[in-house]
N, CA, C and O atoms as CSV, one atom per row, in Angstrom:
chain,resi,resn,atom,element,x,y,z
A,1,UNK,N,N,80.373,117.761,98.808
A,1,UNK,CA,C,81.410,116.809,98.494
A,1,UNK,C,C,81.180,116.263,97.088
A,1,UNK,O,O,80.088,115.822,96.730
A,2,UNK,N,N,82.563,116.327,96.090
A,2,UNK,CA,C,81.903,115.640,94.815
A,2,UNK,C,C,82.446,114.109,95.190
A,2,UNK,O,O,83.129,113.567,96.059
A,3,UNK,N,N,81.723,113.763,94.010
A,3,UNK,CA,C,81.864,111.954,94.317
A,3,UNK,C,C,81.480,111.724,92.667
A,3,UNK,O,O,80.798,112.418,91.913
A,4,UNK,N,N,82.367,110.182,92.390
A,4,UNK,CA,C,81.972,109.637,90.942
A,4,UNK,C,C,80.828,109.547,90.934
A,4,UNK,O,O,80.210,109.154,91.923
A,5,UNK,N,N,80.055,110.006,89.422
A,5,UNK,CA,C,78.778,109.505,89.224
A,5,UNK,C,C,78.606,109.048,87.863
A,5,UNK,O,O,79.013,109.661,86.876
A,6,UNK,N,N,77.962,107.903,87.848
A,6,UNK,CA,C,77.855,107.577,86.836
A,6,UNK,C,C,76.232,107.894,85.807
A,6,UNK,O,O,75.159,107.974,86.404
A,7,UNK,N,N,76.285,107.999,84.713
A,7,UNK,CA,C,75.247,108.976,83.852
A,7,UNK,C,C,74.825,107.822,83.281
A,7,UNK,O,O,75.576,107.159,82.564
A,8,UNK,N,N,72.954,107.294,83.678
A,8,UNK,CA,C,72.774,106.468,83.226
A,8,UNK,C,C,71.896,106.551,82.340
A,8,UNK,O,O,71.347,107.651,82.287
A,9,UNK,N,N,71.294,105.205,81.062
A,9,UNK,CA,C,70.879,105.792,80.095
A,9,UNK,C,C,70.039,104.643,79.259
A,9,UNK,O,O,70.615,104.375,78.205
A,10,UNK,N,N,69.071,104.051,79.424
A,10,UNK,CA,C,68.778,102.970,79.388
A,10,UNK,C,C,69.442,101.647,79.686
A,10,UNK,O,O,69.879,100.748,78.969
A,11,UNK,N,N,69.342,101.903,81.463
A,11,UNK,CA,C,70.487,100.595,81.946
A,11,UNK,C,C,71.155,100.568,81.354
A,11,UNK,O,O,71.375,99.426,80.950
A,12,UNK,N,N,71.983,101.577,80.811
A,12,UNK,CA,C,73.516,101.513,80.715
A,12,UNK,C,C,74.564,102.333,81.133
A,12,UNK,O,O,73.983,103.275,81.673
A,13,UNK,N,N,75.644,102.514,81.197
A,13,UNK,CA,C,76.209,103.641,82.168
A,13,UNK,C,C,77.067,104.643,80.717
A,13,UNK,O,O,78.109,104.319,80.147
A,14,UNK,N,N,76.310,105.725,80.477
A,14,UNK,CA,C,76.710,106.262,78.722
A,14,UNK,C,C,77.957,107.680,79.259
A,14,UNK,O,O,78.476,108.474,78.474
A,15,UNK,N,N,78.182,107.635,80.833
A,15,UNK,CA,C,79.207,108.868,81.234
A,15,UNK,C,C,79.412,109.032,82.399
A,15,UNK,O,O,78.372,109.122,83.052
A,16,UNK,N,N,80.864,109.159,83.295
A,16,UNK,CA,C,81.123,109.047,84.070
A,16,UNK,C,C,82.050,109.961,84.496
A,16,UNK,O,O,83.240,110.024,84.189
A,17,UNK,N,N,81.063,111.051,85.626
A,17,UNK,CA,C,81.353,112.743,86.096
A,17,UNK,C,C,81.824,112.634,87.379
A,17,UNK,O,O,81.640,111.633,88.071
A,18,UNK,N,N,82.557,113.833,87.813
A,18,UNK,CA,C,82.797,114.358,89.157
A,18,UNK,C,C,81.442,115.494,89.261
A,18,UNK,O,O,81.176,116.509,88.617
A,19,UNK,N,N,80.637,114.667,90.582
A,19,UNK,CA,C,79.437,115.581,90.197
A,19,UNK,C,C,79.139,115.733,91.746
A,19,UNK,O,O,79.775,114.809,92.253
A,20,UNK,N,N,78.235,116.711,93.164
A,20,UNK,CA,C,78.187,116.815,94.089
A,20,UNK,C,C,76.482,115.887,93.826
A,20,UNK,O,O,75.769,115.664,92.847
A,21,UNK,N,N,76.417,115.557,95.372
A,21,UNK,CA,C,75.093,115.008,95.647
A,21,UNK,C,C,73.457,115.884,94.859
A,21,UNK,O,O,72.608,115.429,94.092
A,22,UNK,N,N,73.578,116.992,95.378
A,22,UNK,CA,C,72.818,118.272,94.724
A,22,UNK,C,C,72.688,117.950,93.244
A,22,UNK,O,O,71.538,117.960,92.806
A,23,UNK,N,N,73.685,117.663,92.393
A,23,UNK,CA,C,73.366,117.616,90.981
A,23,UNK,C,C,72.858,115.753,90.819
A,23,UNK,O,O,72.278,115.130,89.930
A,24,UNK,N,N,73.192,115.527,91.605
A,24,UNK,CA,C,72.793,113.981,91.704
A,24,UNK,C,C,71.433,114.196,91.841
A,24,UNK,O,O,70.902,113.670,90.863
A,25,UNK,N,N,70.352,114.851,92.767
A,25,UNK,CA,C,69.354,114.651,93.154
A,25,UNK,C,C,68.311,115.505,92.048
A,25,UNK,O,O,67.158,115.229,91.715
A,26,UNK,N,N,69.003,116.394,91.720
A,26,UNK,CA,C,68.201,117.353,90.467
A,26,UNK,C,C,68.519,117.024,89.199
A,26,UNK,O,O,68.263,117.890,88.363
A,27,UNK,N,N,69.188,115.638,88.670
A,27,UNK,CA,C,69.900,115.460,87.459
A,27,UNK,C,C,68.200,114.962,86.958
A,27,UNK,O,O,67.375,114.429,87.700
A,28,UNK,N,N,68.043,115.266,85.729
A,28,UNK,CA,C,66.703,114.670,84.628
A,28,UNK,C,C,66.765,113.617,83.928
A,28,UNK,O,O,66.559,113.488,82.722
A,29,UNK,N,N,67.222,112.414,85.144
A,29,UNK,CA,C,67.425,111.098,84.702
A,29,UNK,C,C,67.913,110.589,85.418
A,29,UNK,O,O,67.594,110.831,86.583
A,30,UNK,N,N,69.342,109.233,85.050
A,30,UNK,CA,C,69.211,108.546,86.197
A,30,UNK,C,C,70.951,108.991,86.229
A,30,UNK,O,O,71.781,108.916,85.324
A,31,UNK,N,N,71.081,109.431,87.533
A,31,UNK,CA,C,72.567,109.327,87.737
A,31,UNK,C,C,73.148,108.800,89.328
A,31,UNK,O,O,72.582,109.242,90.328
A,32,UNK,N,N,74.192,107.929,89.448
A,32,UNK,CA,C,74.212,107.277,90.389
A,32,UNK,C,C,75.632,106.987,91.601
A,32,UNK,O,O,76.269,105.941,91.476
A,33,UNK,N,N,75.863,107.593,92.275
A,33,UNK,CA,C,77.117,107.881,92.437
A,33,UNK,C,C,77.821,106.399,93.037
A,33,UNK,O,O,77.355,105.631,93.879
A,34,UNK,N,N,78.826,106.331,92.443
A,34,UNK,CA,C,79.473,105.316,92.542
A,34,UNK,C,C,79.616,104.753,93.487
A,34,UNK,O,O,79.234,103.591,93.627
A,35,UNK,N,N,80.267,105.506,94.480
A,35,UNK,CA,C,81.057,105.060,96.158
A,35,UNK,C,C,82.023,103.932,95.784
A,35,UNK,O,O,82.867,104.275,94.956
A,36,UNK,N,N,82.093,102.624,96.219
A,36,UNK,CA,C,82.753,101.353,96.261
A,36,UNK,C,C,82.444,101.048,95.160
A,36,UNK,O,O,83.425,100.526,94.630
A,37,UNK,N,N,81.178,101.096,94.156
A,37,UNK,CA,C,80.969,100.280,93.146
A,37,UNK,C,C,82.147,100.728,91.639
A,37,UNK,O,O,82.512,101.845,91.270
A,38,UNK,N,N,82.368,99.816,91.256
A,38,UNK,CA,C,83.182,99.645,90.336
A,38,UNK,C,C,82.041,99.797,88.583
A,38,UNK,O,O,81.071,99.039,88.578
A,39,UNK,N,N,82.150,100.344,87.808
A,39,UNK,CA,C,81.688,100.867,86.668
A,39,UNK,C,C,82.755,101.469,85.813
A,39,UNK,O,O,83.792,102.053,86.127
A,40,UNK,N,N,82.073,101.083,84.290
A,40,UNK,CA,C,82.602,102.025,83.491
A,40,UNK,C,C,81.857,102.002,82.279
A,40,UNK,O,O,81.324,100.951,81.921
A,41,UNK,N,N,81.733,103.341,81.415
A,41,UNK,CA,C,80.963,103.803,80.275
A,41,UNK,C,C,80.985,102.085,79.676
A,41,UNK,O,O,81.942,101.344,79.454
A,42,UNK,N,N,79.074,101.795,79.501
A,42,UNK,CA,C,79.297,100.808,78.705
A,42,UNK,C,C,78.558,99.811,79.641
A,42,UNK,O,O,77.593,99.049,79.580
A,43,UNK,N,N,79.335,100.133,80.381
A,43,UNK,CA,C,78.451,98.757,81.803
A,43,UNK,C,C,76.885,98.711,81.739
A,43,UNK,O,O,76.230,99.572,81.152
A,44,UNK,N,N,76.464,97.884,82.241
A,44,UNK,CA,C,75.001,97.920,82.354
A,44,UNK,C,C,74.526,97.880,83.929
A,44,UNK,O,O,75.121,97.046,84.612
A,45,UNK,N,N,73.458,98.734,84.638
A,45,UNK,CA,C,72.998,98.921,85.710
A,45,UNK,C,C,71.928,98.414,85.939
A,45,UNK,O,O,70.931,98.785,85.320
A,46,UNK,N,N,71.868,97.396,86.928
A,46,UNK,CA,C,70.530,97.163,87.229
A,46,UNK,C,C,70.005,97.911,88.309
A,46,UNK,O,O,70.619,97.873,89.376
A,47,UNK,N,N,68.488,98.902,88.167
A,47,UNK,CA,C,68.071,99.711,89.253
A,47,UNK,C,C,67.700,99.296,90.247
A,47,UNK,O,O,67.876,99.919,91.294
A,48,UNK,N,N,66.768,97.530,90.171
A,48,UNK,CA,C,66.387,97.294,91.080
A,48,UNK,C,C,66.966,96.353,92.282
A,48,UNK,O,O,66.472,95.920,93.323
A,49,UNK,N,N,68.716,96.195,91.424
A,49,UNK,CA,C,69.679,95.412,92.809
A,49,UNK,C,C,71.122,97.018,92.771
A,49,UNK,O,O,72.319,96.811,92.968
A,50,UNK,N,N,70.647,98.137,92.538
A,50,UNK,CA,C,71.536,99.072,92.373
A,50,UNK,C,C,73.366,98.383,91.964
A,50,UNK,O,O,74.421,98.825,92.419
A,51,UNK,N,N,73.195,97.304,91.062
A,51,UNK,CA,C,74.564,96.920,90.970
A,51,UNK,C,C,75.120,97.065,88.685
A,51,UNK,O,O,74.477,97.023,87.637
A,52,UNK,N,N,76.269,97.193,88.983
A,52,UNK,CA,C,76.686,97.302,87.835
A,52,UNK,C,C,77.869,96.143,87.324
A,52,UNK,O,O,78.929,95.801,87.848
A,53,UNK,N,N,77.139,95.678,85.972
A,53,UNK,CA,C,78.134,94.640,85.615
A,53,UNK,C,C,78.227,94.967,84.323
A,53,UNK,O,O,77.566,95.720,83.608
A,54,UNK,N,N,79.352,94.132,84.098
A,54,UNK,CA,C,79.839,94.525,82.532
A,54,UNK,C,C,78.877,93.615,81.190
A,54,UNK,O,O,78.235,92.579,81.366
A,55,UNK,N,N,78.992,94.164,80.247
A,55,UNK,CA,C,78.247,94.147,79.147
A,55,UNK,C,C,78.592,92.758,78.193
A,55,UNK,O,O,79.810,92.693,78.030
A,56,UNK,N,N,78.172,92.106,77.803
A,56,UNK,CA,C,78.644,90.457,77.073
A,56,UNK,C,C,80.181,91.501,76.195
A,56,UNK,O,O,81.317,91.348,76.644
A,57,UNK,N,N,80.039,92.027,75.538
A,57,UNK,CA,C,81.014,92.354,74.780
A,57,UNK,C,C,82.433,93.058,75.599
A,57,UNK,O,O,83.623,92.960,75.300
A,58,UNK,N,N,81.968,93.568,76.390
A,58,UNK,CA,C,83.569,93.547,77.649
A,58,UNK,C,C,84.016,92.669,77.866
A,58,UNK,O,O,85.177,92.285,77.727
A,59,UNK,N,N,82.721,91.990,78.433
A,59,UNK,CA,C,83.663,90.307,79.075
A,59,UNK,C,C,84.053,89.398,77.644
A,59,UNK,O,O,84.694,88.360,77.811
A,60,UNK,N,N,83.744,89.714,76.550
A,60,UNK,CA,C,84.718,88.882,75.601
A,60,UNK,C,C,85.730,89.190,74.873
A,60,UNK,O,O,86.432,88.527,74.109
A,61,UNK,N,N,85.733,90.966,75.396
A,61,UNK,CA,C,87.214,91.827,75.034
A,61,UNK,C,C,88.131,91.591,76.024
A,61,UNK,O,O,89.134,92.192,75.637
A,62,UNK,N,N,88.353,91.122,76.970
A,62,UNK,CA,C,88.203,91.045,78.345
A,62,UNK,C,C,89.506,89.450,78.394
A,62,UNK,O,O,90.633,89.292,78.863
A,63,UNK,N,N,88.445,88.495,77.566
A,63,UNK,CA,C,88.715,87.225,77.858
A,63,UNK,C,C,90.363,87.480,75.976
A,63,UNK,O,O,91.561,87.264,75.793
A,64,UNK,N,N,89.221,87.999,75.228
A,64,UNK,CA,C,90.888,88.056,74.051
A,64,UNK,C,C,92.099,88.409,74.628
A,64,UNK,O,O,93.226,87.934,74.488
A,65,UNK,N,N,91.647,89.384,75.345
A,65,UNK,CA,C,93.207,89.914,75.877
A,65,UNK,C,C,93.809,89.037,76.833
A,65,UNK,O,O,94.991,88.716,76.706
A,66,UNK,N,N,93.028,88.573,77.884
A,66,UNK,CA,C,93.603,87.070,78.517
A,66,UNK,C,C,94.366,85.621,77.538
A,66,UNK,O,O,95.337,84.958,77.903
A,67,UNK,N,N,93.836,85.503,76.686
A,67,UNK,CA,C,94.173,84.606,75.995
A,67,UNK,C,C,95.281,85.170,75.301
A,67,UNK,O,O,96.337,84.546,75.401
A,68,UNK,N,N,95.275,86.243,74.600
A,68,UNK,CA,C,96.873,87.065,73.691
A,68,UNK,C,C,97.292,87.175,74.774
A,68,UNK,O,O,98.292,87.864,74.571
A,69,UNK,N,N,97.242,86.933,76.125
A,69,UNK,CA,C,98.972,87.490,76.995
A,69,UNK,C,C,99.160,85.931,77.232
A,69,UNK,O,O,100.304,85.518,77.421
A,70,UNK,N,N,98.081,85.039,77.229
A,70,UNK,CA,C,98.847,83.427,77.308
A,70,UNK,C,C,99.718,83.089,76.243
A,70,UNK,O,O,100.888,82.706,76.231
A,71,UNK,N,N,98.994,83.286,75.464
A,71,UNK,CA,C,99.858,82.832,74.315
A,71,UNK,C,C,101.433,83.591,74.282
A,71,UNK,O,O,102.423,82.983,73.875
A,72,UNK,N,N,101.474,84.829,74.716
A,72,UNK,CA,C,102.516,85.558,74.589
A,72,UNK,C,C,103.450,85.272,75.929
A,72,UNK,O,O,104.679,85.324,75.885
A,73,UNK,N,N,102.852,85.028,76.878
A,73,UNK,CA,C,103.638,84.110,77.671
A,73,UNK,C,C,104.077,82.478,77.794
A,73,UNK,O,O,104.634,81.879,78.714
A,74,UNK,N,N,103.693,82.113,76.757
A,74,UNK,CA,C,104.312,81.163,76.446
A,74,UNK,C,C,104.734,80.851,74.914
A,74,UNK,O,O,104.678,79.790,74.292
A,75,UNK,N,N,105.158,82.083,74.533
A,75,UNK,CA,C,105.934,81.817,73.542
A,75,UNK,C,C,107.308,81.525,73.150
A,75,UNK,O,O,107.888,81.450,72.066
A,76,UNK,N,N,107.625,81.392,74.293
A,76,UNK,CA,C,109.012,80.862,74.640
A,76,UNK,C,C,109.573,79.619,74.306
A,76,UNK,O,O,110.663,79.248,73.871
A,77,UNK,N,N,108.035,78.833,74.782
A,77,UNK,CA,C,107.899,77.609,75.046
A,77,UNK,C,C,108.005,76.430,73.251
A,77,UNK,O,O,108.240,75.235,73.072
A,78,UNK,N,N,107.747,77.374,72.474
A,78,UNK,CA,C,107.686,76.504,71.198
A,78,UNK,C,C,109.124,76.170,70.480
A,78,UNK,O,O,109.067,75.119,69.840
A,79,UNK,N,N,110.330,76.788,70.442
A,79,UNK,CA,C,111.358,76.139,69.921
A,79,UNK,C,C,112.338,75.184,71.055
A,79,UNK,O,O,113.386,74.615,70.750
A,80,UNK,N,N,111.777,75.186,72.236
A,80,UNK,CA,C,112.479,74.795,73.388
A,80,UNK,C,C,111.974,73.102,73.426
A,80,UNK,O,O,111.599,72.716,74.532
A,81,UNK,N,N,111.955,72.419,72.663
A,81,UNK,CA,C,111.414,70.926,72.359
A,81,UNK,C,C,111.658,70.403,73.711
A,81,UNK,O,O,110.732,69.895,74.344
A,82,UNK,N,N,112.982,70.506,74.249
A,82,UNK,CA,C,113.170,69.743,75.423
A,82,UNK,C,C,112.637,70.557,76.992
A,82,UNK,O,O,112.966,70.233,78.133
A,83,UNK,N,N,111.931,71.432,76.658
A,83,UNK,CA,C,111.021,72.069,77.640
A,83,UNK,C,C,110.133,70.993,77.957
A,83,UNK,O,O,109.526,70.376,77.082
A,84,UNK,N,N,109.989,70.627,79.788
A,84,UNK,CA,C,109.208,69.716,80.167
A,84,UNK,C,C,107.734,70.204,79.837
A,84,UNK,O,O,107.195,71.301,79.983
A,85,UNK,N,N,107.233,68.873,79.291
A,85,UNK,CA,C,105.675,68.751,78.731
A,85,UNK,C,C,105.096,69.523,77.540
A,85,UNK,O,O,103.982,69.960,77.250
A,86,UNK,N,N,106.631,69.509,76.815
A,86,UNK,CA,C,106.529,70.414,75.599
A,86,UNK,C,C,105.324,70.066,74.746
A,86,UNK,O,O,104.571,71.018,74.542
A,87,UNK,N,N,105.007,69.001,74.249
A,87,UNK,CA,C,103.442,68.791,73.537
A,87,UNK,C,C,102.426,69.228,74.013
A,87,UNK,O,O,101.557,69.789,73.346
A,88,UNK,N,N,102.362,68.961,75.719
A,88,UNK,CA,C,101.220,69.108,76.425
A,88,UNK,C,C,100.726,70.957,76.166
A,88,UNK,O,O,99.571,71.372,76.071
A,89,UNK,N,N,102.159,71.885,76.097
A,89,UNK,CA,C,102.121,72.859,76.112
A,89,UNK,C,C,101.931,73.641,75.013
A,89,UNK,O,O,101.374,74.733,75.127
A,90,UNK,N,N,102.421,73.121,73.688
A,90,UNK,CA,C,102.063,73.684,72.535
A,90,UNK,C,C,100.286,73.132,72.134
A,90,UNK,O,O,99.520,73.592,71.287
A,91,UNK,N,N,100.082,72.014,73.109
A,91,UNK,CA,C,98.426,71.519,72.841
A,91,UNK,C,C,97.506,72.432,73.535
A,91,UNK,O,O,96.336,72.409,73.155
A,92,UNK,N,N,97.840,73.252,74.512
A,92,UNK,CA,C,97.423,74.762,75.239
A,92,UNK,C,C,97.160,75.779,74.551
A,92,UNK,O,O,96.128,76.445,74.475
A,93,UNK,N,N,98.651,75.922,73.786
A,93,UNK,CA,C,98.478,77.083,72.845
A,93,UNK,C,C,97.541,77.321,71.464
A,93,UNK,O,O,97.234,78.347,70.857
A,94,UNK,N,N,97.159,75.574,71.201
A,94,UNK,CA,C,96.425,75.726,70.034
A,94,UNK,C,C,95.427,76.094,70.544
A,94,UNK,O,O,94.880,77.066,70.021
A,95,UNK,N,N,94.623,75.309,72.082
A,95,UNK,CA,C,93.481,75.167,72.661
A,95,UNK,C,C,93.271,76.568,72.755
A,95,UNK,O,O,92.162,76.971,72.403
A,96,UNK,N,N,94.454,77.737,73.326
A,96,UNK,CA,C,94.258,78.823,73.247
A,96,UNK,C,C,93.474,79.596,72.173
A,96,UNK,O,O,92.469,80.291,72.321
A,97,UNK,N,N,94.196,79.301,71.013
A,97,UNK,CA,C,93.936,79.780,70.019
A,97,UNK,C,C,92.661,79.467,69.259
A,97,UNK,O,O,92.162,80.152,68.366
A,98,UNK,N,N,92.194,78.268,69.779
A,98,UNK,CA,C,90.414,77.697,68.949
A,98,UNK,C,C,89.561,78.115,70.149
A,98,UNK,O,O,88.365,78.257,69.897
A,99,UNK,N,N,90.003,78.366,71.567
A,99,UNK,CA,C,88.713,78.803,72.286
A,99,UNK,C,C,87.897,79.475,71.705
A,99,UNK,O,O,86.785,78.948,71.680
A,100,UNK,N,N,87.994,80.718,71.071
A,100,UNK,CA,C,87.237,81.623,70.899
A,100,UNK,C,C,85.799,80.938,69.691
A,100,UNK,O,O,84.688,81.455,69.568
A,101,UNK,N,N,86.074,80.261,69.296
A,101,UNK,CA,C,85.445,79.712,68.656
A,101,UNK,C,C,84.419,78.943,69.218
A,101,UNK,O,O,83.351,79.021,68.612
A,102,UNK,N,N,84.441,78.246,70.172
A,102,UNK,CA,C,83.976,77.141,70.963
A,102,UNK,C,C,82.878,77.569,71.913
A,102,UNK,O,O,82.960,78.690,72.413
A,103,UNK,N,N,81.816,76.746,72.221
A,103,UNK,CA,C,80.690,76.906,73.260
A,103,UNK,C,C,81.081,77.546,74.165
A,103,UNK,O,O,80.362,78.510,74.426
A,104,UNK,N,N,82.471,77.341,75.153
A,104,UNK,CA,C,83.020,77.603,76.447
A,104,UNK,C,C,83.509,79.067,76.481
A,104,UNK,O,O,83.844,79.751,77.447
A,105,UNK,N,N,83.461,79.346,75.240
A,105,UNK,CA,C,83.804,80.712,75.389
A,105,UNK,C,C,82.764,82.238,75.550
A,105,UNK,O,O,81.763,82.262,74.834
A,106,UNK,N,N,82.945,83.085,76.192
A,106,UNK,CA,C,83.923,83.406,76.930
A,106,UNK,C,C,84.214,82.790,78.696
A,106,UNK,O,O,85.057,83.113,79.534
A,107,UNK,N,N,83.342,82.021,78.714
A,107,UNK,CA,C,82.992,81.751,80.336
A,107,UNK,C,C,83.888,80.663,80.883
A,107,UNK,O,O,84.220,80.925,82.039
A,108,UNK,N,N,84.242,79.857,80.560
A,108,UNK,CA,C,85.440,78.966,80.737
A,108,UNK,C,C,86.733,78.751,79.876
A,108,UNK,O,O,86.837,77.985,78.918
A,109,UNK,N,N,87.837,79.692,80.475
A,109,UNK,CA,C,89.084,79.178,80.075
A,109,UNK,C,C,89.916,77.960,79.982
A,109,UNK,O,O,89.955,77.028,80.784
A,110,UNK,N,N,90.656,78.129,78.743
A,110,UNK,CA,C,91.497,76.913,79.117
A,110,UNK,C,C,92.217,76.580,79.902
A,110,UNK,O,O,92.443,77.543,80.635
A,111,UNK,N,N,92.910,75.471,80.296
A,111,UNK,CA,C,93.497,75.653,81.659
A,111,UNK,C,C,94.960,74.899,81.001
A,111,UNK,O,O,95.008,73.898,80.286
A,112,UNK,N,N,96.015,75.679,81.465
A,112,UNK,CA,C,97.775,75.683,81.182
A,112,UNK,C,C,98.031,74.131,81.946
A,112,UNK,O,O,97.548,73.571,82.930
A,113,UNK,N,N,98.752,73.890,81.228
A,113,UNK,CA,C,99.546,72.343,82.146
A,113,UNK,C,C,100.341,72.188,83.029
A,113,UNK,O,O,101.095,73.124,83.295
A,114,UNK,N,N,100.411,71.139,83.653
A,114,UNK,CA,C,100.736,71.606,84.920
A,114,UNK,C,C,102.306,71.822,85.186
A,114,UNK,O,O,103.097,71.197,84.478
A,115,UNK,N,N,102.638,72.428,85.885
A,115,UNK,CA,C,104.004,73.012,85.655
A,115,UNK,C,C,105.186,72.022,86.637
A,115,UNK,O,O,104.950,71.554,87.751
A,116,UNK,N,N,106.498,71.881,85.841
A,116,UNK,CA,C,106.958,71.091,86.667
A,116,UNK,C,C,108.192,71.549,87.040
A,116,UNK,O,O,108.859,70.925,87.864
């Protein structure tokens, strides 16, 4: 049976094959077949909790693109003055826009106002 495997490479995951158990067990290094676990080239593996998480620089490519679809979903919101909590909401979009800068980032988002 083939199954995902991921090609590992100093705790990191550097390629990700359709490979059978057999090449899993004779591979000359570390390769690890996926099953349920979620991975991708780049991730980092820890051997001794067999789990894979993503790399500081995913999770802050991760968090830009969260923040460019806020902003882009609420871009509606800036010539519409009489849009309820219109300040509160363009004060989001700046907050949006200086997170990246800030201690909280990438690990705590800003949070949108409340909608009425």
């Amino acid at each position: 049976m083939e199954n995902k495997v991921a090609i590992i490479e100093n705790n990191i995951v550097t390629n990700i094959i359709i490979a059978d158990q057999e090449f899993v067990n004779n591979y000359n290094g570390t390769a690890v077949i996926l099953n349920d676990n979620l991975a991708s080239i780049g991730w980092e593996y820890n051997p001794s909790t067999s789990t894979f998480t993503k790399n500081q620089n995913e999770i802050i490519e991760d968090a830009r693109v969260w923040r460019d679809a806020e902003i882009k979903a609420t871009d509606f919101i800036v010539p519409l003055t009489d849009f309820p909590n219109h300040a509160a909401w363009i004060t989001y979009r700046q907050t949006l826009r200086d997170w990246t800068t800030t201690e909280d980032f990438p690990n705590t988002k800003p949070t949108a106002p409340a909608e009425l």
